[in-house]
C-alpha positions in Angstrom: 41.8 -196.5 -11.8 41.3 -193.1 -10.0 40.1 -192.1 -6.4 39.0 -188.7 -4.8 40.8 -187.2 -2.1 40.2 -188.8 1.4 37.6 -186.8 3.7 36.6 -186.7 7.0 32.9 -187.7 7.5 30.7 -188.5 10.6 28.8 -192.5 10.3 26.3 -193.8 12.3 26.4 -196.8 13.9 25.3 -199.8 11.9 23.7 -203.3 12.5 24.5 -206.1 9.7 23.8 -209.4 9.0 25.8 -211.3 6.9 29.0 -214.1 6.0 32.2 -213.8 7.6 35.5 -215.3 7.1 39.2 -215.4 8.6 41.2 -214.9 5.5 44.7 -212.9 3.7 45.2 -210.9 1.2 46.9 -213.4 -0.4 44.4 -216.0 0.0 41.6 -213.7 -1.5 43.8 -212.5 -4.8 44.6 -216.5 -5.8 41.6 -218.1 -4.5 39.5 -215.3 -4.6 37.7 -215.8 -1.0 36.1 -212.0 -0.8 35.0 -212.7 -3.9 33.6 -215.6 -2.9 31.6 -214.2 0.4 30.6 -211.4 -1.7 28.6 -213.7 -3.9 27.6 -215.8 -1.8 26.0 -213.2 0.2 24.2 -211.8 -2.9 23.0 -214.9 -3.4 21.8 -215.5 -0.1 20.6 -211.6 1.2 16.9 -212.4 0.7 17.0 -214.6 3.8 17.5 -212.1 5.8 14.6 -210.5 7.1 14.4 -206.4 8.0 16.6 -206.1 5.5 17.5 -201.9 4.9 17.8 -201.1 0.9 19.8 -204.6 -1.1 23.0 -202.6 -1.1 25.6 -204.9 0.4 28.6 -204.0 2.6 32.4 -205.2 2.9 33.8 -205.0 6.0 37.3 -205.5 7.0 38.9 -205.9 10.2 42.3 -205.7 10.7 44.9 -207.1 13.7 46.0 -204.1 15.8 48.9 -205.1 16.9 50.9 -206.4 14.0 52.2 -204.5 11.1 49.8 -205.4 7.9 50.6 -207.2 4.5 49.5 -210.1 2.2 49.8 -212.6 4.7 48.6 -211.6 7.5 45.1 -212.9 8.3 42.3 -210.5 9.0 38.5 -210.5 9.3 36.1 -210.2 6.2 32.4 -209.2 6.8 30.0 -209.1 3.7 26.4 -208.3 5.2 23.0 -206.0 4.4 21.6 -203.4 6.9 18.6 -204.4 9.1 16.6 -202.4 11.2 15.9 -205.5 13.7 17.1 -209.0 14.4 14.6 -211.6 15.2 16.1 -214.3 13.7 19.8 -215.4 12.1 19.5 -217.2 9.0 21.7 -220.3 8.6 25.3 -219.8 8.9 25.1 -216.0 9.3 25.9 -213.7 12.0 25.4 -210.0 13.5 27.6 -207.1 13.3 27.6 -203.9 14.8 29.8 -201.3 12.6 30.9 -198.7 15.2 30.0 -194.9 14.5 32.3 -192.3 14.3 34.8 -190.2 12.5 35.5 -191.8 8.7 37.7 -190.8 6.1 35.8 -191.2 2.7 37.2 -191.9 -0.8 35.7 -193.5 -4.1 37.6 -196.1 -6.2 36.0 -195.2 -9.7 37.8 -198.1 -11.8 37.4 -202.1 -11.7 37.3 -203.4 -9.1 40.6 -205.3 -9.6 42.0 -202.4 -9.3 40.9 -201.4 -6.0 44.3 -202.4 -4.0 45.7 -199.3 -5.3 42.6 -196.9 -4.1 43.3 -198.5 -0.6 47.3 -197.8 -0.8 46.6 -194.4 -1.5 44.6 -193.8 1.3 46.2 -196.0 3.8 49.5 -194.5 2.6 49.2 -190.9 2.1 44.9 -190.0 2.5 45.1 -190.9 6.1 48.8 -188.9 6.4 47.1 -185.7 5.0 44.0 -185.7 7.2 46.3 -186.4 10.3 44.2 -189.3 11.3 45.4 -192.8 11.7 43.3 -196.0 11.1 41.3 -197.6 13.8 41.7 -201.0 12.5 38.8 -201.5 10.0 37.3 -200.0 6.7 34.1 -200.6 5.0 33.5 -200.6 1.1 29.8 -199.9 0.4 29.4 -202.9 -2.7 25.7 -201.1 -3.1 23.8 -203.8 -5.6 24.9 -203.0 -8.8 26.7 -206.2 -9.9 30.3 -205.1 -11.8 30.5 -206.7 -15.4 33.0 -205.8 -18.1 30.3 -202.7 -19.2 29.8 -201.2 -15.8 32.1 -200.4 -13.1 30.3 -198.3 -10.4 32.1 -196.7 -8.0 32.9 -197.6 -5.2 32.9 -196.2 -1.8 35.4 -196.6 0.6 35.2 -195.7 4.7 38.5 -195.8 6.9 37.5 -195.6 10.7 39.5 -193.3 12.2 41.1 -192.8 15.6 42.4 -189.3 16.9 45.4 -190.2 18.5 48.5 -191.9 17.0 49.8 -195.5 18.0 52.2 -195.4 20.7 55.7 -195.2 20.2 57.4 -198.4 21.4 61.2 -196.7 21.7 62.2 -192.9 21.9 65.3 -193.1 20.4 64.8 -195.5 17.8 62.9 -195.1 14.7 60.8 -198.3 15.1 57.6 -197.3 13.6 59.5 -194.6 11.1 58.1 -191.6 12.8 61.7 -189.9 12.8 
């Protein structure tokens, strides 16, 4: 497993369509749930019409208000890029991915081994850049299907937000700013 060095890039804004689920961390390493969406979405993503490039994207949305960990539920998005929606397949939905400020790294590695690409950046990438998450990523899955010969690499997008979470106390060290 390796990753680059987090960097700060500008994305447009981005219309999917694709599978979503309400799932943990937990619930996706022992049932394997992503894994599930993911291929059932590359199974499905010729249904959906306008479809830009087969390249499939991951998103993940976070709660904002709760510190994060293996059991905490969050949102999982697996969807392709359209220019236009005229129709929903079955069971699908639309997704707008915000534009905005990113911050960029590649898991080069199985993807197994991915969890540790995202501690790194959550951990220290987003610390160096002096950004802090706006409460989703998105991992670019492209449509190169990983088998035990290939591993492509993977890219990773943090959104960012400029300004820090507010401090709930000033003299306690709550959110270990201190």
């Amino acid at each position: 497993m390796s990753h680059t060095r987090p960097v700060v890039v500008q994305r447009p804004a981005v219309r999917i369509v694709g599978l979503s689920i309400t799932t943990t961390l937990q619930a996706s390493r022992l049932r394997g749930t992503v894994t599930q969406l993911i291929n059932t979405m590359r199974e499905r993503r010729t249904e959906v019409a306008h479809a830009h490039g087969n390249g499939l994207l991951l998103v993940q949305i976070y709660p904002r208000h709760r510190r994060f960990d293996v059991d905490v539920p969050f949102r999982a998005i697996v969807g392709i890029q359209v220019q236009q929606i005229e129709r929903l397949p079955p069971d699908m939905i639309s997704h707008i991915i915000p534009g905005g400020d990113f911050a960029m790294v590649t898991h080069h590695g199985p993807h197994t081994d991915i969890g540790r690409t995202y501690h790194a950046i959550y951990r220290y990438g987003l610390r160096q850049l002096e950004r802090w998450s706006a409460g989703f990523d998105v991992e670019v899955l492209g449509d190169q299907l990983p088998n035990a010969d290939t591993q492509p690499p993977v890219d990773i997008y943090v959104a960012l937000q400029r300004r820090a979470p507010t401090r709930r106390s000033f003299m306690a060290d709550e959110d270990g700013i201190w």
